[in-house]
N, C-alpha and C positions, 0 to 999 in steps of 0.2 A: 542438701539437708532436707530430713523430712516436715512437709506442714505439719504442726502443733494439733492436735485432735482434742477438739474444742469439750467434747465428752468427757475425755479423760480430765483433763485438765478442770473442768466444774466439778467432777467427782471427787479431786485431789484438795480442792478449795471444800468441798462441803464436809469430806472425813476433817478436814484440819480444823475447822469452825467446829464441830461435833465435839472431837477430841477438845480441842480447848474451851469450851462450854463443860466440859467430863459428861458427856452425855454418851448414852449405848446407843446401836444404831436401833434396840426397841425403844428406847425412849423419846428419841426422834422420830421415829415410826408413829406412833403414839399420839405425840404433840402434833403433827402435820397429820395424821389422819389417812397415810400408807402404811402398805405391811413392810416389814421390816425386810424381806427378799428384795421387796421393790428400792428401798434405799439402798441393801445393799449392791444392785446393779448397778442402779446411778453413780455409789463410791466409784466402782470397779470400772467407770466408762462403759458398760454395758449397753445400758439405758438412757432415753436424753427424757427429762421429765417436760412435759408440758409449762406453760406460762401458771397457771393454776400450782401445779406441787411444787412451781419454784417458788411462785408465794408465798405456800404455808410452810418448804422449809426454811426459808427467810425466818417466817416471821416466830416459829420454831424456834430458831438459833438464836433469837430477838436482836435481828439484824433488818435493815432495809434493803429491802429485792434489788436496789439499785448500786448497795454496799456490796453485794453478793457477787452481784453481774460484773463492780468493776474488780471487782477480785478476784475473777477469773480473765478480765480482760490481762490484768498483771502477771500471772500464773502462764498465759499464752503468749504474753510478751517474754518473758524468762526462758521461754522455751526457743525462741527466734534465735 
């Protein structure tokens, strides 16, 4: 079985958080203070964001970085 791709899987938790917020990904662009290509990577597992733009899309989503982190720890666990 292949290892879980820890990218994707944070990009998968952060479109789901976005969507259930109803946020666009410019709105989130926006409120975190990245363009909007740059989140779209991230969704897409493209891009792995620095400790910094996971911050502010935490706090963006108005979620706790640590809320964020274990909800991609769960997302990678699902994937095992």
């Amino acid at each position: 079985m292949p290892e879980p791709d820890l990218q994707v899987a944070f990009g998968q938790v952060i479109r789901e958080l976005r969507v259930s917020a109803g946020m666009s990904q410019e709105a989130l662009s926006l409120s975190c203070g990245r363009h909007r290509t740059y989140i779209s990577l991230i969704e897409r597992g493209k891009n792995a964001p620095s400790i910094t733009t996971l911050w502010r899309i935490a706090e963006a989503l108005e979620i706790r970085p640590s809320a964020l982190v274990w909800q991609v720890e769960l997302e990678l666990d699902q994937c095992m």
